[in-house]
C-alpha positions in Angstrom: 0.0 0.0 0.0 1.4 3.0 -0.7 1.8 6.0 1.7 -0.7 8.3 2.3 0.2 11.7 0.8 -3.4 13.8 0.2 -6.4 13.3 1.7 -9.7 15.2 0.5 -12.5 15.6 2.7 -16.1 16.7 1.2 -18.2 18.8 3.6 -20.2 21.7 2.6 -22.8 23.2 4.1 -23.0 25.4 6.3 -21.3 26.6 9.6 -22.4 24.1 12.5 -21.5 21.1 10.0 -18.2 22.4 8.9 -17.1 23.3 12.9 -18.1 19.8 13.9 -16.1 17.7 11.1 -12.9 19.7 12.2 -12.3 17.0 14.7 -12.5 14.4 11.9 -9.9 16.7 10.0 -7.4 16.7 13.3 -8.0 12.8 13.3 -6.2 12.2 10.2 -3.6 15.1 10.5 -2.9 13.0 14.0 -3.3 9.8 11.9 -1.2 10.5 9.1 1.1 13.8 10.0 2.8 13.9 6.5 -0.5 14.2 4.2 -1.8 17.1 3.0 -5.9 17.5 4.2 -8.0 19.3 1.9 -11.6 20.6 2.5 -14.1 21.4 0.5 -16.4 24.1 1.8 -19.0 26.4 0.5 -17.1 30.2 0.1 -18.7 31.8 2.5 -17.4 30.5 5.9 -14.1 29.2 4.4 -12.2 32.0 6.5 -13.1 30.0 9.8 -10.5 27.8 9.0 -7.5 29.9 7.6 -4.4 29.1 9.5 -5.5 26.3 11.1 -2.9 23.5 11.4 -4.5 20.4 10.9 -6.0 21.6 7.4 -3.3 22.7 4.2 -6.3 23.6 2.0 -9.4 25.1 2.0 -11.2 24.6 -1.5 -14.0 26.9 -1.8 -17.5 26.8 -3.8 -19.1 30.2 -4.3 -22.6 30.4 -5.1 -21.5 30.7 -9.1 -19.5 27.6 -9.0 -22.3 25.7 -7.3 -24.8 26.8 -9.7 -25.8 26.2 -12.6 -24.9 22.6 -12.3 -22.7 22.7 -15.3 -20.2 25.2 -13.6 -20.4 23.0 -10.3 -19.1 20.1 -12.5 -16.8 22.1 -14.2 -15.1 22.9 -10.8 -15.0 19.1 -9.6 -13.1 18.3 -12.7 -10.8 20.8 -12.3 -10.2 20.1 -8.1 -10.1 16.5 -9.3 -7.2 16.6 -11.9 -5.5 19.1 -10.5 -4.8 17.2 -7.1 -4.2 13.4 -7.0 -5.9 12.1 -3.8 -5.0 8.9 -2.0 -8.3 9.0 0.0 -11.7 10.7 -0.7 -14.5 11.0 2.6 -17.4 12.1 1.1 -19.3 13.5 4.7 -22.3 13.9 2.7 -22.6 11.5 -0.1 -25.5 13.3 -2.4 -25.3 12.5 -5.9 -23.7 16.1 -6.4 -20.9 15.4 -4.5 -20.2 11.7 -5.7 -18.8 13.6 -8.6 -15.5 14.1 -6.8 -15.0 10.2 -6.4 -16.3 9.7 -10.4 -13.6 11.9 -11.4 -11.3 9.8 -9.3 -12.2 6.1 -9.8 -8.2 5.5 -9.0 -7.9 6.8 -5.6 -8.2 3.8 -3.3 -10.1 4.9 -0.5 -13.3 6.4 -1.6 -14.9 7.0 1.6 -18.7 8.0 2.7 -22.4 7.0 3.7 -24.7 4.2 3.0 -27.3 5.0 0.7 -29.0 3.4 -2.1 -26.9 4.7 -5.2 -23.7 5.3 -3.5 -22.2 2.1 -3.7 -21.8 2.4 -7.8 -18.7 4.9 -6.4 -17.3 4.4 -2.8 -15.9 1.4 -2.4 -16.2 2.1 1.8 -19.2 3.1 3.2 -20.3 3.4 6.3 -24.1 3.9 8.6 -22.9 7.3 10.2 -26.9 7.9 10.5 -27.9 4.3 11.8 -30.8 4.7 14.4 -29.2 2.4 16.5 -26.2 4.7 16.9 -26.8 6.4 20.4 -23.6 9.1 19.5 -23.4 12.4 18.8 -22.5 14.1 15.7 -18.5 14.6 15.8 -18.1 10.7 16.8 -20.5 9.6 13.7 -18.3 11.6 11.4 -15.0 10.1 13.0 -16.7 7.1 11.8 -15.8 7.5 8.4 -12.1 7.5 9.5 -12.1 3.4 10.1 -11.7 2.5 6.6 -8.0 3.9 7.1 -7.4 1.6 10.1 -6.1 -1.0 7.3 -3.3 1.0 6.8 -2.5 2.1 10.8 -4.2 2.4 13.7 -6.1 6.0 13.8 -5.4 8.2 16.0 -9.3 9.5 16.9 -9.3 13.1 18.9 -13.0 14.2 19.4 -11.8 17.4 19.8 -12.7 20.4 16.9 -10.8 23.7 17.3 -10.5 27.3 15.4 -7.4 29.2 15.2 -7.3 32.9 15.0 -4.4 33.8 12.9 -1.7 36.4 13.7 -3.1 39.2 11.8 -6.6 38.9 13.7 -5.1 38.3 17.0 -3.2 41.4 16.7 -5.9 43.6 15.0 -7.9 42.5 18.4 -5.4 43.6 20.7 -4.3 46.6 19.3 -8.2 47.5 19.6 -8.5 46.5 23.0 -5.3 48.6 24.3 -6.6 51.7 22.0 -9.8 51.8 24.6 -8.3 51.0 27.4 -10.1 47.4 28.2 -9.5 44.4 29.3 -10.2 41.3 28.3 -8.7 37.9 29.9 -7.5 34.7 28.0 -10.5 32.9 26.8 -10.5 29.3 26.9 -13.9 27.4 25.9 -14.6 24.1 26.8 -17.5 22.0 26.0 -19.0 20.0 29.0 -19.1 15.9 28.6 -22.3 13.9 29.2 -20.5 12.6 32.3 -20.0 15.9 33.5 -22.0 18.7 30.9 -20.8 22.3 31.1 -23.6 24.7 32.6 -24.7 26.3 29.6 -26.1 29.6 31.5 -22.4 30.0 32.7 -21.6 29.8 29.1 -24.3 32.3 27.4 -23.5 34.2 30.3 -19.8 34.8 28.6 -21.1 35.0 25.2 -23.5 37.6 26.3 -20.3 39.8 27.4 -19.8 42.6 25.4 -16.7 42.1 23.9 -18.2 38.7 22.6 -21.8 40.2 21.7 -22.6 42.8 20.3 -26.0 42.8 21.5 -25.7 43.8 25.3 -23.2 46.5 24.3 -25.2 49.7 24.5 -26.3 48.1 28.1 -22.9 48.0 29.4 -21.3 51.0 28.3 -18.6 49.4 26.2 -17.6 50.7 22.9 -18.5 48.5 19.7 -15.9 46.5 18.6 -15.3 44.8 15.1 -14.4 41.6 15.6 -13.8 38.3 12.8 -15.4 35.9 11.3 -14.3 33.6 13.3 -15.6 35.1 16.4 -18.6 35.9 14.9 -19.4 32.3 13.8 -18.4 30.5 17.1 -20.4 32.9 18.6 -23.7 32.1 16.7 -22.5 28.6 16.7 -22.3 28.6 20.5 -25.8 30.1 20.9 -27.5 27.5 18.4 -25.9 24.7 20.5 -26.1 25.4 24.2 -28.0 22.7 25.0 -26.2 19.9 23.3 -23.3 18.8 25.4 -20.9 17.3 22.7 -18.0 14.9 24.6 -15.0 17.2 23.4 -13.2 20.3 23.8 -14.0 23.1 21.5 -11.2 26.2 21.6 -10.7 29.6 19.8 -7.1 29.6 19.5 
């Protein structure tokens, strides 16, 4: 078997979705540390994930290159012949997005869900929506990882993390200095179901104005522009405060 040297993982969608199959992207950086990971993303939330470590590519779909279908499949030949990828995890596995694995019948791990038509394509596929799995969403996606274990034992971290890059961190904290405030180290960590986080404690944060924007006019504080990133995890944050997912989620 030959090493693994590029690994392509299909995602889409939108911003909960994409945050969640980080982890799965960190489990084959761990897995296989010499591979390039690259992720396909719609263009509007691809700066979430600029810098981060365990991702080397971010390949982006604007809403021209998704429709009309014509230029979406003009744009899968192009990723597809333009890369050659040892392994293919199709998180989705729509007819739309079996096109990546059509235009590369040779790669030899073509990874994704069972459904009725996708077994004319992948050649692994796995139940990641089975009703008689009783996980949550980030250890369903780490399912699609397993195929790999023919090769090595996988490294699984359940973990998903964003990274802020230089530029951002310093625009932040030449803002904060400029007014004269404070703001401490933030650390965010997602409770277990052994032991779940209290989520009030955690709006609670969100809900500070240098985090929200909303309570700002309340408290006196100055508005402050902050980044994509913030602003996602954030809204993604406040969509989810009452799951409890069994892994630690970070703004680096």
């Amino acid at each position: 078997m030959k090493p693994i040297k590029r690994i392509l993982i299909i995602r889409f969608r939108q911003i909960g979705d994409s945050i969640l199959a980080v982890a799965l992207c960190s489990t084959l950086k761990k897995s296989f540390p010499d591979a390039e990971i690259h992720f396909v993303l719609n263009k509007n939330i691809a700066p979430l994930y600029e810098g981060h470590p365990d991702i080397d590519k971010v390949i982006t779909f604007d809403k021209n290159e998704n429709k009309p279908f014509t230029a979406y499949i003009k744009k899968v030949w192009q990723v597809m012949h333009k890369n050659r990828y040892d392994v293919i995890i199709d998180m989705r596995s729509t007819i739309r997005t079996l096109f990546f694995s059509l235009f590369s019948l040779r790669t030899p791990f073509r990874i994704g869900r069972i459904k009725g038509y996708t077994h004319f394509l992948l050649n692994y596929r796995t139940d990641t929506y089975s009703k008689n799995l009783t996980t949550d969403m980030v250890q369903r996606n780490l399912l699609l990882a397993a195929p790999l274990e023919k090769i090595r034992p996988i490294q699984y971290t359940k973990e998903f993390k964003l990274y802020l890059t230089d530029r951002e961190k310093e625009d932040f904290r030449y803002y904060m200095e400029k007014e004269g405030i404070f703001v401490p180290t933030v650390h965010f960590t997602s409770g277990t179901k052994e032991e779940p986080d209290t989520s009030p404690k955690l709006l609670e944060f969100l809900h500070l104005p240098f985090i929200h924007q909303v309570r700002q006019s309340q408290c006196g504080y100055p508005p402050i522009p902050y980044s994509p990133k913030e602003l996602v995890l954030t809204t993604f944050f406040h969509r989810n405060n009452r799951r409890h997912y069994p892994m630690r989620s970070v703004l680096h």
